[in-house]
C-alpha positions, 0 to 999 in steps of 0.5 A: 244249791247255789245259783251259779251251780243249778242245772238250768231249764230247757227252754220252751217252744222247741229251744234255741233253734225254735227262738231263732226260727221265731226271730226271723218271722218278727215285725222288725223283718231283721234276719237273725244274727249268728250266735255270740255276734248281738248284744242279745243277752239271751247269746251270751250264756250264763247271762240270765236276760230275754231272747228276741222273742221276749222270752226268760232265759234264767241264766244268770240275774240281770244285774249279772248280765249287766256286769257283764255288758259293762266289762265288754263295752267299757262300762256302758251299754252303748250300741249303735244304731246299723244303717237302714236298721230299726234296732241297735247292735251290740260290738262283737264278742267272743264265746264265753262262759265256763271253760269257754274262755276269758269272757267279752272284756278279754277278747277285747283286750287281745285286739287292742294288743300291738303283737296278736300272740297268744292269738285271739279268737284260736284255741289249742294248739292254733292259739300258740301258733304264731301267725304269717304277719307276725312272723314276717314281721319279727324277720323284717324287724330283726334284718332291720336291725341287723342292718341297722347295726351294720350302718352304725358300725360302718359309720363308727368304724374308720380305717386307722390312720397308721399301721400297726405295730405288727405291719411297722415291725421290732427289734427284740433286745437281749440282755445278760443276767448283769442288765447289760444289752447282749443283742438286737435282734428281729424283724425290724432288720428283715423287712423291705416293700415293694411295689405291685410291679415288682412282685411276680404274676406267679406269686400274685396268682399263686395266692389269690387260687390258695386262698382267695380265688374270688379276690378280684369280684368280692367286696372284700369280706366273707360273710361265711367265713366270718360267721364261722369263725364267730360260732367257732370262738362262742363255743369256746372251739378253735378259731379259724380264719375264713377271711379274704385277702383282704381281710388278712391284709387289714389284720396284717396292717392294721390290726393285732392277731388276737382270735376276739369277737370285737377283732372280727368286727373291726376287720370286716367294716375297716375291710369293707372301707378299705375295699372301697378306698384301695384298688385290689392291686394295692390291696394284694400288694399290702397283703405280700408286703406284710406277711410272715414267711418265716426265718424272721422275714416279712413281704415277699421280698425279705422273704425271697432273699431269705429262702433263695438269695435273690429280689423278688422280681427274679423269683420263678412260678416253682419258688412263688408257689413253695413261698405262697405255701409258707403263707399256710404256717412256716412253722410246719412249711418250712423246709427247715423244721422248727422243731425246738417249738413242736416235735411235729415240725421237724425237718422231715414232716415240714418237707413232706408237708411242704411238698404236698401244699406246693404241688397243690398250689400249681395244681390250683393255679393251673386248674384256674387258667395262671399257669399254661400247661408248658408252664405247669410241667416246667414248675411242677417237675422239681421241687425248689428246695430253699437255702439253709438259714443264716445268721442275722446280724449280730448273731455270731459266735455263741450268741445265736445259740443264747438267743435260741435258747431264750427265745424258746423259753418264752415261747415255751412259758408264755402265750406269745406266738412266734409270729408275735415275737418276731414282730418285736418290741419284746425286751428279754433277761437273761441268766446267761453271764458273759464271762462264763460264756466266753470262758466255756467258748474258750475251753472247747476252741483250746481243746480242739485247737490241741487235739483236732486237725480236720484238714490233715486228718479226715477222721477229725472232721464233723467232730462237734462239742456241746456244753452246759452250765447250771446254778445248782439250788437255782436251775439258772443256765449261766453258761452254753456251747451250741457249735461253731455258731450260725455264721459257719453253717451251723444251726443246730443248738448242740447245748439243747440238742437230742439224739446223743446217748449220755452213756455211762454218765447214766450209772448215778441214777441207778445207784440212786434208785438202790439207795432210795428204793433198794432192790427186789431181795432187800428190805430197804436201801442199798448200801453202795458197798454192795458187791455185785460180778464186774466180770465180762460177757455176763448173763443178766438175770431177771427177778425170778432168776431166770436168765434175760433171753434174746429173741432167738432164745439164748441168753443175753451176755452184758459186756464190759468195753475190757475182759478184765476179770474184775469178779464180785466188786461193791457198786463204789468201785464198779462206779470208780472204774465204770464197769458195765455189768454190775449196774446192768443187774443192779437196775434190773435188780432196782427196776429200771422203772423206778431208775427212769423215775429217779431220773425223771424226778431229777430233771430229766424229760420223759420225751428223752428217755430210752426203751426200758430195757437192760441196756438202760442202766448204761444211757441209751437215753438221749438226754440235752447237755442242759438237762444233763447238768441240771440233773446233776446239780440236783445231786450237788444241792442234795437232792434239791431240784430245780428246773433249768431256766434262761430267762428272769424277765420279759417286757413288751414296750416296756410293759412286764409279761407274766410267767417268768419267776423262778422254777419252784424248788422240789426234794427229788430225791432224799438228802442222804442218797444225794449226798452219798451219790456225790461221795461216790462221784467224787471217788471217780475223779480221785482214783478212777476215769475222771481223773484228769479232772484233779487239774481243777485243784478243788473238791468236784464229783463228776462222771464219765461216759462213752457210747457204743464205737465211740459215737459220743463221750461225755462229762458230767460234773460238779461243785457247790457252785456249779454243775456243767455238761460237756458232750462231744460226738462226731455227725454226718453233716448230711443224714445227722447219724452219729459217727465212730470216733475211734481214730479221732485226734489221732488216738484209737478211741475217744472216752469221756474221761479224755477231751469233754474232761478236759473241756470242763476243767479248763471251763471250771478253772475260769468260771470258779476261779476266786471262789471259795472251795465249799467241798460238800456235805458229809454222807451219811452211812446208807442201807445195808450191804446186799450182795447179788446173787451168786456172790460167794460167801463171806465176801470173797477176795478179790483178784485185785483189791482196788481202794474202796474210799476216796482219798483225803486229797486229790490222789496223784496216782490213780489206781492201776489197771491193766490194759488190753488189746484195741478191739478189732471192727467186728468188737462192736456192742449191740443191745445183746452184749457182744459175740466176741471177747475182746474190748479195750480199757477206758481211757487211762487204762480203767475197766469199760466205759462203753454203753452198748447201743440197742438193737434196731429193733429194741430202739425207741425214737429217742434212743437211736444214733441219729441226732435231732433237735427236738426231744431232749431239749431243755423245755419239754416235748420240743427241745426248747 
């Protein structure tokens, strides 16, 4: 057996503590040491030595035991001599042996250390427990640091010698597609400073008990807030400000916007220096002076002539706390809405919003001592509703709408705020062409000129046109009518705007979902010389061939706006002549899903669609005239779409910003069914109800439509080169509801193929003229002819056989049809057809342009008769 593993000896004479007891009785009289405290190596186990005694304790060799007192003393035996002792001590050293431990040289070495960790002389868990000196230590050093840090970035950081570009505020600069400026427009006309003294005590106190309400004791920053706001951005959450006053006054003045770690650095030292620098009164004047109300207005007085007309000093405790509340976000705080950047910020939730956070602010300002109780009841009793908005200067006439259209597109495209872009230096191009602009400008003053006379007829009043132009193979908007422009009260952009239903200008969707898609009986495409029953009052059926029942149960009967007995006729005639019914069966034939598919893919948005429903296939849907004309341009460009756009380049300062290259081009739908859509449509202008459109004098399609009561009339049409929208409806300036147009002009009822027609032609004529006239290309035959059910077979004869194929050339008669009684008030159309029998005919005498509007019930938000501005807009969710 090896020597290290034998099993040693017991020791004689009673063992260790026999030893011991014998070393207190020695000659040298010395008390014996504690076990492991001596040098002796009989302590040291494993060491093989002598005890005290003299006696062998054959642990270990001496030459062993030698080592080992050499490793623990740094290679010698020194020892030295205790005071008053005879005898020499060996230096301390911990336990060893096997499993005890690392031995005399290890304890040694873990004193010498600088941070005692593992801890010397514990074991277990204790050896890992760090020790109060250690841990006090690391906290005294980590708070040194900390503050150590704070100084040199105090030191380092300094208060800029000028404002930045924010606080000194741009003009934006518009140009049209050619290069050539269109207007300067921005916060650099907006803004004017005041001094402390003229700023109300209201707006100064309404602002320190929103945001600040230890302004006047603070030093300036919020330790809190901005370690909240640090953790925030960390973790990749929403950023948050949590800053004071002034700290949004130094970001204000002195620095950009932007949510970074290095930003919230700067802000807090540059805080602290200008704290120490500025008395609270110039701070608090800096922070009014420099902040974004909204509308394009920075500092409380831009902002008081904006929203009231009047100098800041005249503002009253009601009106500082409603602008104090703008402080919070005037996107969704001002009165007025903004729902061309977010849906949710439209003018109903913005009131609503509005109204909470004003009453909140005089709560506050009374609860905090600003406001005497007289003084609180007086503000809080009525709600100081602001003035509408205004036109700035050099946006009037169309102009306002054009830079309204482009700005949300940037906004839209971009990672610029609003906020951002109002404070300027930004430089847009356009697509917009003056020329087309003005020529559409002029087509809908000329119309209105001959056919509206709003002081003589009340019915002529409130009667508004919305217009678009598109680049078919581009998306490019080249031209738009919004209204009669901001300068005459006018704000709302009627070329982007929602809530007006397209009528029967929705039909070609639905024939090309046929030709695409075919119906439920057939096994491929539908031929448009299908035949399907044009007759009035008809009962819809369902796949199965049930009947669609109503909510009381009885049959739904789909009306044509004339009782003309049309009987079976091919979908080429029903489009010809807009009859009702059979496009209402052809979609439920289709699926109205895949007819809101082919739309979609068209161009139009998901937030503008209706309620799938049979009503559908007839435009309850709410499409913007932009999107109306860029869908039909996918129809002229043979079902190449590409995405309405209205601006080609951004600069700031004179540096390019990304994301504003050309919309990516898309097949959405095949050549063919594209090319026969346009072959049908270009029928309608030959022989049906856009005739009036032959003025033109060169090859176009185009349809018309017209809503339930007149409430709206639309034409959609197109050549190679261009396709254009033209809406007109009738608004009550106060609700936004759509208004009857029977009796405008003096004519019982307004239809698409009537004043939108006309518009468009004399817009068309302008805008194309010296161009070549392309035509279109040839369609192709498609599908085969499948006849709905119930259609008599063979093809059954007709009461009136009306031409089933365009004419070579523009035909100089159209097609006769018979005429009918003006519908009486109670004729009016609901979702679920009408109760009586009567209707009139489409203007020229054609057979029901009329879409029914659905029932209350069955209305989605997008289908009703009230206009909005925010969910058929050309850029998505909101309008713009």
């Amino acid at each position: 057996m090896s020597e290290h593993r034998r099993k040693p000896p017991q020791p004689q004479g009673g063992g260790r503590a026999a030893a011991r007891r014998g070393q207190s009785g020695s000659s040298s009289g010395r008390r014996a040491a504690p076990r492991g405290a001596t040098g002796s190596p009989s302590e040291s186990y494993g060491s093989g030595s002598y005890d005290s005694g003299g006696e062998e304790r054959p642990y270990g060799g001496r030459a062993e035991a030698r080592r080992a007192a050499q490793r623990g003393t740094g290679g010698g035996r020194r020892r030295a001599a205790e005071p008053g002792r005879g005898g020499r001590r060996a230096a301390p050293v911990g336990p060893t042996g096997p499993g005890r431990g690392r031995g005399r040289a290890a304890a040694v070495s873990d004193r010498k250390r600088l941070i005692d960790y593992p801890r010397a002389g514990k074991y277990g868990w204790q050896r890992w427990l760090p020790s109060w000196k250690l841990v006090s230590g690391l906290c005294i050093g980590f708070f040194g640091s900390l503050v150590a840090v704070a100084g040199i970035g105090y030191a380092m950081v300094g208060v800029p010698n000028e404002e930045n570009a924010a606080a000194r505020s741009q003009n934006n600069v518009y140009y049209w597609s050619n290069g050539k400026q269109m207007v300067a427009t921005g916060s650099g006309q907006n803004r004017q400073n005041v001094t402390i003294d003229r700023i109300p005590k209201a707006m100064q106190q309404a602002v320190i008990s929103a945001e600040n309400k230890t302004f006047y004791q603070d030093s300036g920053v919020d330790p809190m807030g901005i370690a909240r706001a640090l953790a925030n951005m960390a973790r990749g959450a929403d950023t948050q400000g949590g800053s004071t006053i002034t700290q949004q006054f130094v970001k204000n003045t002195y620095l950009s916007q932007e949510q970074t770690v290095s930003r919230k650095f700067k802000e807090m030292f540059i805080s602290i220096k200008v704290g120490t620098k500025l008395t609270k009164d110039e701070i608090l004047q800096g922070y009014l002076n420099t902040s974004y109300y909204g509308r394009g207005a920075y500092g409380i007085q831009a902002a008081a002539q904006t929203y009231y007309g009047k100098d800041a000093y005249e503002l009253t405790p009601s009106e500082c706390a409603f602008l104090a509340a703008l402080l919070k976000g005037p996107t969704y705080y001002d009165p007025a809405g903004n729902e061309s950047l977010d849906t949710s910020a439209n003018a109903k939730d913005n009131l609503k919003r509005s109204k909470v956070r004003w009453s909140w602010i005089l709560q506050q300002m009374h609860k905090d001592k600003k406001l005497t109780d007289t003084k609180y009841q007086e503000a809080i009793k009525r709600y100081p509703m602001p003035q509408g908005r205004k036109a700035t200067k050099g946006m009037s006439g169309q102009i306002s709408y054009l830079v309204d259209t482009a700005k949300k597109y940037v906004l839209n495209h971009s990672n610029i705020t609003e906020r951002e872009f109002d404070q300027g230096g930004y430089q847009i191009k356009t697509t917009f062409e003056k020329d087309k602009v003005e020529a559409l400008a002029q087509a809908v003053k000329k119309v209105e000129k001959e056919k509206l006379q709003p002081e003589k007829r009340e019915l002529d009043k409130h009667v508004q046109f919305g217009a678009a132009s598109v680049k078919p193979k581009d998306g490019a908007i080249v031209a738009l009518y919004g209204g009669a422009g901001y300068e005459k009260g006018h704000f709302n952009n009627n070329a982007d705007t929602s809530g007006v239903p397209v009528g029967s200008t929705w039909k070609p969707f639905v024939l090309a979902a046929a030709m695409e898609h075919g119906t439920y009986r057939s096994d491929g495409p539908l031929s448009p010389l299908s035949k399907y029953n044009g007759n009035d009052r008809l009962k819809v059926r369902n796949n199965d061939g049930s009947y669609v029942m109503k909510k009381d149960n009885t049959p739904f009967f789909q009306k044509n706006e004339s009782d003309r007995p049309w009987g079976y006729i091919t979908l080429r005639k029903a489009m010809e002549q807009s009859v009702n019914t059979p496009f209402v069966q052809l979609g439920m034939d289709v699926g109205m899903r895949n007819v809101r598919d082919v739309a979609e893919k068209s161009g139009i948005l998901d937030a503008s669609f209706a309620t799938l429903n049979p009503s559908f296939a007839l435009g309850t849907s709410t499409p913007s005239a932009i999107r109306m004309a860029d869908a039909y341009a996918t129809f002229a460009a043979a079902g190449k779409q590409a995405a309405p756009y209205s601006v080609t380049s951004v600069k700031f300062n004179g540096r390019e910003v990304e994301g504003f290259d050309k919309p990516r081009i898309t097949q959405a739908m095949p050549e063919n069914v594209a090319n026969n859509v346009t072959n049908v449509l270009e029928n309608v202008i030959q022989n049906g109800t856009g005739k009036n459109a032959l003025a033109l004098g060169r090859t176009a399609a185009g349809k018309t439509g017209t809503t339930d009561e007149n409430k709206s009339a639309w034409f959609v049409g197109y050549t190679q080169q261009l396709s254009t929208s033209v809406a007109m409806f009738r608004e009550d300036p106060k609700s936004a509801k759509l208004l009857s147009m029977n009796g405008t002009a003096g004519e019982p009822s307004i239809h698409g193929g009537d004043t939108p027609t006309e518009v468009w032609t004399e817009y068309m004529k302008a805008a194309l003229k010296g161009k070549p006239d392309p035509g279109f290309p040839e369609a192709e035959k498609i599908g085969e002819i499948q006849d709905a059910l119930g259609a008599p077979s063979p093809t059954p004869t007709p009461s009136i056989t009306p031409s089933e194929t365009p004419s070579s050339s523009p035909s100089a008669t159209p097609s006769e049809t018979p005429t009918s009684p003006s519908p009486s008030p109670s004729d009016t159309c609901g979702f679920f057809g009408c109760e009586n029998d009567g209707g009139t005919e489409n203007g020229g005498g054609t057979g029901g342009d009329v879409t029914p509007s659905p029932l209350p019930s069955d209305t989605s938000e997008t289908g009703g008769n009230t206009r909005g501005n925010g969910n058929g807009g050309i850029f998505g969710g909101p309008a713009g």
